[in-house]
Structures are given as structure tokens and as C-alpha cells.
C-alpha positions in Angstrom: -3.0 13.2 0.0 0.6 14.3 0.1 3.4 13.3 -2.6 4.9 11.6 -0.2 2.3 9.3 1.0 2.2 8.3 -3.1 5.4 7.6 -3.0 5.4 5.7 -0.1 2.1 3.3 -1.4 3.8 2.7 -4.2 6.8 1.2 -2.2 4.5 -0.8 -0.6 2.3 -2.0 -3.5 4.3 -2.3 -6.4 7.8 -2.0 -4.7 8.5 1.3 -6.9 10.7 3.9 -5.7 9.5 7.0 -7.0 11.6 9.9 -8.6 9.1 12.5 -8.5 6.4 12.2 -6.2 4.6 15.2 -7.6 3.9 13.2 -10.9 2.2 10.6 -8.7 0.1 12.5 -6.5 -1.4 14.0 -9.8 -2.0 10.4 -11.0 -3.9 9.7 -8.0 -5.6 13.2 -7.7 -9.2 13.5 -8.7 -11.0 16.0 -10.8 -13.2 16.8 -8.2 -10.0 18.0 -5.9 -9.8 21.1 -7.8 -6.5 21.1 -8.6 -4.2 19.2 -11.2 -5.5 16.3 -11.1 -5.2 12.7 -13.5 -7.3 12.5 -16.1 -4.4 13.5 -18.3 -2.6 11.0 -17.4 -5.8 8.5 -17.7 -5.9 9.5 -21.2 -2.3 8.4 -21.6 -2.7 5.0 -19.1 -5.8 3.9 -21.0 -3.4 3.8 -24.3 -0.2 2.0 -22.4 -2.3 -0.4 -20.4 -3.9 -1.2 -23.5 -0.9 -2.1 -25.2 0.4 -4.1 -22.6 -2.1 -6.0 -22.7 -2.2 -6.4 -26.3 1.0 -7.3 -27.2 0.9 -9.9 -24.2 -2.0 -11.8 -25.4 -1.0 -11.5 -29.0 2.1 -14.1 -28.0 0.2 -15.9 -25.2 -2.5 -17.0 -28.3 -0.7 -17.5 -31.2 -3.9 -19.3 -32.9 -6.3 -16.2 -31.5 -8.1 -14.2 -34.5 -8.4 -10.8 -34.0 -11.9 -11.0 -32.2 -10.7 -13.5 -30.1 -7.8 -11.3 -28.9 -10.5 -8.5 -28.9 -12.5 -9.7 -26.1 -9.7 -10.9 -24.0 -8.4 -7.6 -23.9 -11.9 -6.1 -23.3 -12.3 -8.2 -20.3 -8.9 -7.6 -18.9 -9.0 -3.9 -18.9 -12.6 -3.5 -18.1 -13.7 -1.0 -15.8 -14.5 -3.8 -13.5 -11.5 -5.6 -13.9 -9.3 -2.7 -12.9 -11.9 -1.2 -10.4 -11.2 -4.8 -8.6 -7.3 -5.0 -9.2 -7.1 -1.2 -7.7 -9.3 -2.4 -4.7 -7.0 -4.8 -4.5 -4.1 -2.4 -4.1 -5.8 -0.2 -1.6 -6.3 2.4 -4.3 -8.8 4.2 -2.8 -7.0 5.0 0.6 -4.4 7.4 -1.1 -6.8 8.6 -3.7 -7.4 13.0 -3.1 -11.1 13.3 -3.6 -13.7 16.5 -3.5 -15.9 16.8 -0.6 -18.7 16.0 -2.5 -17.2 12.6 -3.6 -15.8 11.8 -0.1 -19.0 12.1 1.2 -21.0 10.0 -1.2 -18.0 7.2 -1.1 -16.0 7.7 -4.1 -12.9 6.1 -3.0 -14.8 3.1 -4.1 -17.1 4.2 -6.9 -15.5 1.8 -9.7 -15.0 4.6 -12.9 -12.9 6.4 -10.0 -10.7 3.6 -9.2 -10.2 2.3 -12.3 -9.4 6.2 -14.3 -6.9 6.2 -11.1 -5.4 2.7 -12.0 -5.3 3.7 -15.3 -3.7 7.2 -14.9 -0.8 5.4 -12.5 -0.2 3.5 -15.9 0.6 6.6 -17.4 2.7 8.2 -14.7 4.9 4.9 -14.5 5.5 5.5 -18.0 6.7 8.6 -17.8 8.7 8.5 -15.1 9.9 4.9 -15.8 9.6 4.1 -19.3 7.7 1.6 -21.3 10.1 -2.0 -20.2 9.7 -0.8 -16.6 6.0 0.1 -16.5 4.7 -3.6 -18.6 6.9 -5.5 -16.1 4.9 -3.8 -13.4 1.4 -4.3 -15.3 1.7 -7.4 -16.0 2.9 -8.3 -12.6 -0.5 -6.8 -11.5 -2.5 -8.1 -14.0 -1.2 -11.8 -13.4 -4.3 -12.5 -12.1 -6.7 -11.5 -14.5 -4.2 -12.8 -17.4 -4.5 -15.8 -15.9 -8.3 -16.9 -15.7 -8.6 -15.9 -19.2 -10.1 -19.2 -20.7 -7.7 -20.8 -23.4 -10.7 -21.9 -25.3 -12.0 -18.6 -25.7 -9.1 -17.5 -27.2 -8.9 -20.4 -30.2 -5.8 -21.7 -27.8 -5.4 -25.4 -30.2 -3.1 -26.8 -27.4 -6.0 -26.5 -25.0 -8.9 -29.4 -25.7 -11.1 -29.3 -22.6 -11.8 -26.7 -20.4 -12.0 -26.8 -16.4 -15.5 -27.6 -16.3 -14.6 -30.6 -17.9 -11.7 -31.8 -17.1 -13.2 -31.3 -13.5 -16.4 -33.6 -14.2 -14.2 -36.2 -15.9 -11.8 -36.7 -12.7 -14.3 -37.2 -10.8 -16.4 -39.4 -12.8 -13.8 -41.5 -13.0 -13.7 -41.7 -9.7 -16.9 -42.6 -9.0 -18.0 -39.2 -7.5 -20.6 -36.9 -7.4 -20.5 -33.7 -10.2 -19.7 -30.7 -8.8 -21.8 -27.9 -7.5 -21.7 -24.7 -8.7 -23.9 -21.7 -7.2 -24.0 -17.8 -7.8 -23.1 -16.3 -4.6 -22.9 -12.8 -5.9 -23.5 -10.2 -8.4 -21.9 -7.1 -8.8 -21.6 -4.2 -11.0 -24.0 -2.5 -13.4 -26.3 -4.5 -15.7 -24.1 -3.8 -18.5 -20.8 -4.6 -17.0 -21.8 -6.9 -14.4 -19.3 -9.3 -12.3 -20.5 -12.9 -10.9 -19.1 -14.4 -8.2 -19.3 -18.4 -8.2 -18.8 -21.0 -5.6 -18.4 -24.6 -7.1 -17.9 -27.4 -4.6 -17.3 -31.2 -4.1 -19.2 -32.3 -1.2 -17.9 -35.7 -1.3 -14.2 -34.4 -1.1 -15.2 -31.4 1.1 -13.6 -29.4 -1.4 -14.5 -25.8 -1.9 -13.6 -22.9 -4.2 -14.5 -19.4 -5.7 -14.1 -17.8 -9.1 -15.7 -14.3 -10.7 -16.0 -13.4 -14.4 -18.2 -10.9 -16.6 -20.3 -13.9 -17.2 -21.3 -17.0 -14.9 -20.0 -19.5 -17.4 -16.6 -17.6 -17.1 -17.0 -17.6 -13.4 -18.0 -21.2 -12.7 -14.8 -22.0 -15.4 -12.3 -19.9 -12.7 -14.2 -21.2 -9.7 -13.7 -24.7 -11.7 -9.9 -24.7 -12.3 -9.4 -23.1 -8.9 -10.6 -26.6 -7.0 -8.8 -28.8 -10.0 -5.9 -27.3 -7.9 -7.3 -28.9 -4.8 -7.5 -32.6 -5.4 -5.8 -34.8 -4.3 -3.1 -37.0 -6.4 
């Protein structure tokens, strides 16, 4: 992976032009590449991204304590979570791997994408400063910020989550509850990620959420078809 092919994914990802490419291919060098590689920078991501995050949720919750604001953070900067935003990105293709790891897939292996994501983070900082690089994160992140549940978070302005609100439309209407169903699993046991279908067969209505939890993920998979009905 040459400078200039970092430089050029990141045009295409994050719509950064780069200043020095050389910073970037070391964010998105492996250990395993034998040669300077990221984890440097990792070590310095981890902290920014962190913050980011922090000081977002800290004015999105005014009412959060600080183990509310705790566990949002924690699930928002997961390895999981970043292992799936960095997928998301096409991480892996411009990543410089050992031999070893090529061979055995670590492009995908999740700790490998989501040091990677991380030490981007860190080189964005550096190159860009700290206004520059949240704009980016939290650009992102919007997903993940997003699906955070409001009740989680000791939100007062939010009463009744999707689940509900969901059950109660259609109640009113006369209508069948949803459906909800696991349709996948992934990740370790201790950090694993559900994915949930939850469906309205009376409306032919459809949609998918994921979460570290299936409550979580049949809430996102929840407020994802609220978006969908009609009226």
C-alpha cells in the first residue's frame, strides 16, 4: 500500500485531502508489515476518538449520569462498532498487512480494523487538528450516535421507546404486533453483535437493526420500520 493510494481513499471516503501521505500510510500500516507501522498512532486515536465521543454525548444527554454516559461511549467505540464502521469504509482494501496475516484474512479480522480506524483518528489529528478531525468522526459515527437509545441514556424528553411506540400505532390501528427474529450473530461471546429483523406482515413492512444486545437490536430494527409507515 503506497502513500498515495492513502491519500487517495481518503478523498474518496472521508473527502480529505491529505498533506502528507506518509503519515497516513503509517496509520494504515500493520505491525506485522515490518516497518513503521500504526499502533502509535492507535495509542493516540483511541484517546481522540474517545473524546469525541465523550464530549458529544455529554451535550446530546444533558440528564445522563455518568454510567449512563459510560456505556454509550463503550458501545460506540467498541471494537465491534469500529471494526463495522471501517468495513464500512473499505478499510481493509488499503490496509499493508504481513504475509502471515494476508493469508489467514486479516484485512477483516475486527481488532485489525478497528486499531486501523482508530490510528486514522490519530493521524487526522495530527495533520488536521482537533475541530477538523471531530467534524470528520462524528460525521462517521452518525450512525452509531444515532441508534443509541434515549432511554438508556436517562434522556427525560424521551418517554417511550421504539418498541413501543411501534406496538401502540399499530394497535391503534387494529393490527397485528410486530415480528421480530434474530437473523444473525456475530462477534465473540463477549463482544457479540445481533442482527434483528422485525416485520409487519399486515403492512408488508420490513426492516433490520444490530446492537451488542437483542433488545438493542430489535429497538434499531424497531425505529427503523416506525420510519416506514404510512401517514
Amino acid at each position: 500500500m503506497t502513500s498515495e493510494r492513502a491519500a487517495e481513499w481518503l478523498l474518496r471516503q472521508l473527502q480529505y485531502q491529505v498533506v502528507d501521505p506518509r503519515l497516513f500510510e503509517q496509520a494504515l500500516t500493520h505491525r506485522s508489515a515490518a516497518r513503521a507501522n500504526n499502533e502509535r498512532l492507535e495509542f493516540l486515536g483511541d484517546a481522540i476518538l474517545n473524546l469525541i465521543v465523550a464530549e458529544h454525548l455529554y451535550s446530546r444527554y444533558p440528564q445522563a449520569d455518568e454510567g449512563s454516559l459510560s456505556r454509550l461511549r463503550a458501545a460506540v467505540v467498541s471494537g465491534t462498532s469500529l471494526a463495522r464502521i471501517a468495513t464500512g469504509l473499505d478499510l481493509g482494501a488499503v490496509l499493508a498487512l504481513g504475509a502471515g496475516e494476508l493469508k489467514t484474512g486479516g484485512f477483516r479480522r475486527e481488532s485489525i480494523l478497528a486499531d486501523a480506524f482508530e490510528a486514522l483518528c490519530g493521524a487526522l489529528y495530527l495533520e488536521a487538528g482537533f475541530e477538523r478531525v471531530r467534524e470528520l468522526m462524528l460525521s462517521v459515527l452518525g450512525p452509531a450516535l444515532a441508534a443509541l437509545e434515549p432511554a438508556a441514556a436517562g434522556d427525560a424528553d424521551e418517554q417511550k421507546d421504539a418498541k413501543t411506540r411501534l406496538q401502540e400505532w399499530l394497535q391503534g390501528r387494529g393490527l397485528a404486533l410486530p415480528r421480530y427474529s434474530v437473523v444473525g450473530i456475530e462477534g465473540e461471546s463477549h463482544a457479540q453483535v445481533f442482527e434483528v429483523s422485525c416485520a409487519i406482515e399486515a403492512l408488508r413492512l420490513k426492516a433490520n437493526g444490530s446492537g451488542m444486545s437483542r433488545r438493542r437490536a430489535e429497538q434499531v430494527a424497531a425505529q427503523a420500520l416506525l420510519t416506514q409507515l404510512p401517514g
